[in-house]
C-alpha positions as CSV (number, residue, x, y, z in Angstrom):
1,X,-1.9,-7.2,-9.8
2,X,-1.6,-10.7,-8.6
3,X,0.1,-11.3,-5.5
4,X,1.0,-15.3,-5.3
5,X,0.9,-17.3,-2.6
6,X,4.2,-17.6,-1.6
7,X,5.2,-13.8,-1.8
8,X,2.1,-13.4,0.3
9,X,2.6,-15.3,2.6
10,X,6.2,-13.9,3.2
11,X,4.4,-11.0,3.5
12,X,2.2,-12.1,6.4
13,X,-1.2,-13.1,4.6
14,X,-2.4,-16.5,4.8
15,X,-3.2,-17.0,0.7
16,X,-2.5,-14.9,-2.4
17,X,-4.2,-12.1,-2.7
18,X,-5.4,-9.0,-6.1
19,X,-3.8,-5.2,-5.7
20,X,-6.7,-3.2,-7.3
21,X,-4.5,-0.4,-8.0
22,X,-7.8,2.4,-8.1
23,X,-7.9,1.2,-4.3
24,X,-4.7,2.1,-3.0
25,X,-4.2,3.6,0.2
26,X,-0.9,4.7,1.8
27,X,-0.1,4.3,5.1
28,X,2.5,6.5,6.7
29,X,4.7,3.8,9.2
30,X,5.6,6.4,11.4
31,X,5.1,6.7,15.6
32,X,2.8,9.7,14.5
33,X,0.5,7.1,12.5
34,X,0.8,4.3,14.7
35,X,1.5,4.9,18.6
36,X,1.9,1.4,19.4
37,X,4.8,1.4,16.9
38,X,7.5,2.1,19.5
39,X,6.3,-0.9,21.8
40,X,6.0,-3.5,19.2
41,X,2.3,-3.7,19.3
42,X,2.0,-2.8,15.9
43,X,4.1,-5.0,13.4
44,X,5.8,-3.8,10.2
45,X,5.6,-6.5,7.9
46,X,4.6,-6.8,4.5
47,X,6.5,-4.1,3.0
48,X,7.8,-5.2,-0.6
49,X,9.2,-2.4,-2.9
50,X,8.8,-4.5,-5.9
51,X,5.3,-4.3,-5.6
52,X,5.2,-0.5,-4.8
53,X,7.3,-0.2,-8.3
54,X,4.8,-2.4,-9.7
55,X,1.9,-0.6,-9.1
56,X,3.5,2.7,-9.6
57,X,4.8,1.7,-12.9
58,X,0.5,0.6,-13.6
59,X,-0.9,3.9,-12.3
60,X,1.7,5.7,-14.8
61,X,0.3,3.4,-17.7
62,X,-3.0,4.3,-16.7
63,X,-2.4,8.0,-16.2
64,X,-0.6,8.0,-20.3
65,X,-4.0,5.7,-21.4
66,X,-6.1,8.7,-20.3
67,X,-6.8,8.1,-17.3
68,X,-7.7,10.8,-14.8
69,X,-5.4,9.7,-11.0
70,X,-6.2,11.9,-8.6
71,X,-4.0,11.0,-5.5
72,X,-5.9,11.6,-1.8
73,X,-3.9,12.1,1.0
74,X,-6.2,11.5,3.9
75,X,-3.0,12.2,6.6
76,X,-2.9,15.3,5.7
77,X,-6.6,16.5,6.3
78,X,-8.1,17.8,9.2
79,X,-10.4,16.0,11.4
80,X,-13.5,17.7,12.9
């Protein structure tokens, strides 16, 4: 999915920019996540919900075309 340059750069990136939606990750935005989140160190831009339904309406086309999505959620695992 094509991101163009003015979405992106309300988004905080500098040019437009590809989603490659077989390299998504997820990041939580919680304090849990991201410690620096209550002091402002860490900023919170970028979100857009028209791309997340976007890409979520792709990976459902995908998954109908045969596609095997296997979703990996890498919060959840255990470090050693």
């Amino acid at each position: 999915m094509l991101v163009d340059e003015k979405r992106a750069i309300a988004l905080g990136q500098s040019k437009s920019f590809i989603v490659d939606v077989s390299r998504i990750a997820r990041l939580p935005i919680t304090v849990d996540y991201f410690p620096g989140l209550l002091d402002d160190a860490v900023p919170s831009f970028g979100r857009d919900p028209a791309i997340v339904a976007t890409i979520a309406a792709r990976i459902r086309e995908l998954i109908a075309d045969g596609f095997d999505v296997v979703p990996v959620d890498l919060t959840s695992m255990n470090s050693s």
